[in-house]
C-alpha positions in Angstrom: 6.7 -0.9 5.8 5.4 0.1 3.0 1.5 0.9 2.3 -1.0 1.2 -0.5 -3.3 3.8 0.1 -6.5 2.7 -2.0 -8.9 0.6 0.5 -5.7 -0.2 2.8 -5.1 3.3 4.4 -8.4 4.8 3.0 -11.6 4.5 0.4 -10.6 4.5 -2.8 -9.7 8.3 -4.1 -10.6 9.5 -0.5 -8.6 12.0 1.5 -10.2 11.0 4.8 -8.6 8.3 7.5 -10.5 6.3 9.5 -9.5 6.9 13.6 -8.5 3.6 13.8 -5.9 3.7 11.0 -4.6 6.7 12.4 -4.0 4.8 16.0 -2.3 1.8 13.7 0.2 4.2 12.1 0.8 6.4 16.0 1.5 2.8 17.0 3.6 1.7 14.3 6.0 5.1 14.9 6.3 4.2 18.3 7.7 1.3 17.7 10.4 2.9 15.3 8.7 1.1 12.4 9.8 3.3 9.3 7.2 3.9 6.7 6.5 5.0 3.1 3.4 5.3 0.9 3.7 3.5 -2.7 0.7 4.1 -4.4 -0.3 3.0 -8.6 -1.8 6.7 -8.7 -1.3 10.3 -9.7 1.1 12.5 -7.2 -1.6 14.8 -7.2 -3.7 12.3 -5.3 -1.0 10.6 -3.3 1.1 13.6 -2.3 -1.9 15.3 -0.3 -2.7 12.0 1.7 0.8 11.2 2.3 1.6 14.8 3.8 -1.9 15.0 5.4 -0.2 11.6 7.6 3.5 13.1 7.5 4.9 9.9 5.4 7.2 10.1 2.5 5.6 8.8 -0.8 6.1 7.6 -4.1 3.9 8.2 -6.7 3.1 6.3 -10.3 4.4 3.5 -8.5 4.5 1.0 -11.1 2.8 -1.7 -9.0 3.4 -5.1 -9.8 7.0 -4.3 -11.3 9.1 -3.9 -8.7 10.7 -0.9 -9.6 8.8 1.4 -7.4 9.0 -1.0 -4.3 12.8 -0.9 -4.8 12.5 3.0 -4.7 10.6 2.6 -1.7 12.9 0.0 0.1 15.7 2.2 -0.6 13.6 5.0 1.3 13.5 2.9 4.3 16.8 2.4 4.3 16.2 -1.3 5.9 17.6 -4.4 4.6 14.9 -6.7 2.5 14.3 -9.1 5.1 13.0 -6.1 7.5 10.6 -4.9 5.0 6.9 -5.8 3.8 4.4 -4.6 1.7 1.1 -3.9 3.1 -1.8 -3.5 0.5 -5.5 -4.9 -0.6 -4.6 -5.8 -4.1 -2.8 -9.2 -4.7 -1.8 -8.5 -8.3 0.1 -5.5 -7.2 0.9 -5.0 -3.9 1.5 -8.8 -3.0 2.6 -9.6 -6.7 4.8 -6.7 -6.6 6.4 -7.4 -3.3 6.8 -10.6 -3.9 8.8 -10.2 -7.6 11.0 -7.2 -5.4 11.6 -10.2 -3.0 9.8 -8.8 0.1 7.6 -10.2 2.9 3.6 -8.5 2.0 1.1 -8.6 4.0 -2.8 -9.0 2.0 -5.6 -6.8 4.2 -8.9 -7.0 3.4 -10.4 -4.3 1.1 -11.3 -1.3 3.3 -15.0 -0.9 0.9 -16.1 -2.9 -1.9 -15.5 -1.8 -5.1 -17.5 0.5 -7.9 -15.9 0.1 -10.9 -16.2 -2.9 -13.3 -11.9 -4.0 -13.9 -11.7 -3.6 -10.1 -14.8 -6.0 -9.1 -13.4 -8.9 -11.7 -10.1 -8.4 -10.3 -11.5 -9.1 -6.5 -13.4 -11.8 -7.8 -9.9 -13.9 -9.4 -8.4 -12.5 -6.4 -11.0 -14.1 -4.1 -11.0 -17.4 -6.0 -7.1 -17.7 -5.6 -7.0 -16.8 -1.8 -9.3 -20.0 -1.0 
């Protein structure tokens, strides 16, 4: 799999995890499921989280090309049809995943959104999930 990290592993710019993600991802590794963190943002942001849950990340990942979701499929080593993108955002994680030609997955936003781009974007997001 591969995850976002803004409101799908954590708050936006937080550090912190949530008990129950951290149960999600023990659960995940117990099943073998391989996973990487593809994230929009700075390494300096992404790195810490990512070694704070011992995944492998990618940076500046470019979301919606699907560059950086090709660098992260390549990580997993799996083929396509054994991969999806998990994220929040449908015009980059689902968009993204789908132009790479991957399964995604669309969760909920883990907290609403401050900033003015973001809360248009969940409002045309909203109006084309109905």
């Amino acid at each position: 799999m591969i995850l976002d990290v803004d409101n799908t592993l954590t708050e936006h710019g937080s550090q912190e995890v949530d008990d129950r993600v951290l149960r999600w991802l023990g659960e995940m590794r117990a099943l073998g499921i391989r996973l990487v963190v593809l994230s929009n943002n700075r390494d300096r942001r992404v790195r810490p989280f990512a070694e704070k849950l011992g995944l492998d990340y990618i940076a500046n990942g470019m979301k919606p090309l699907p560059s950086g979701i090709r660098r992260a499929s390549a990580r997993l080593g799996a083929p396509r049809d054994g991969i999806a993108v998990v994220g929040d955002q449908v015009f980059t994680d689902v968009l993204g995943g789908n132009l790479a030609g991957l399964r995604t997955i669309l969760l909920e936003p883990i907290s609403s959104e401050k900033g003015c781009f973001l809360r248009l974007k969940r409002r045309v997001e909203k109006s084309i999930k109905q």
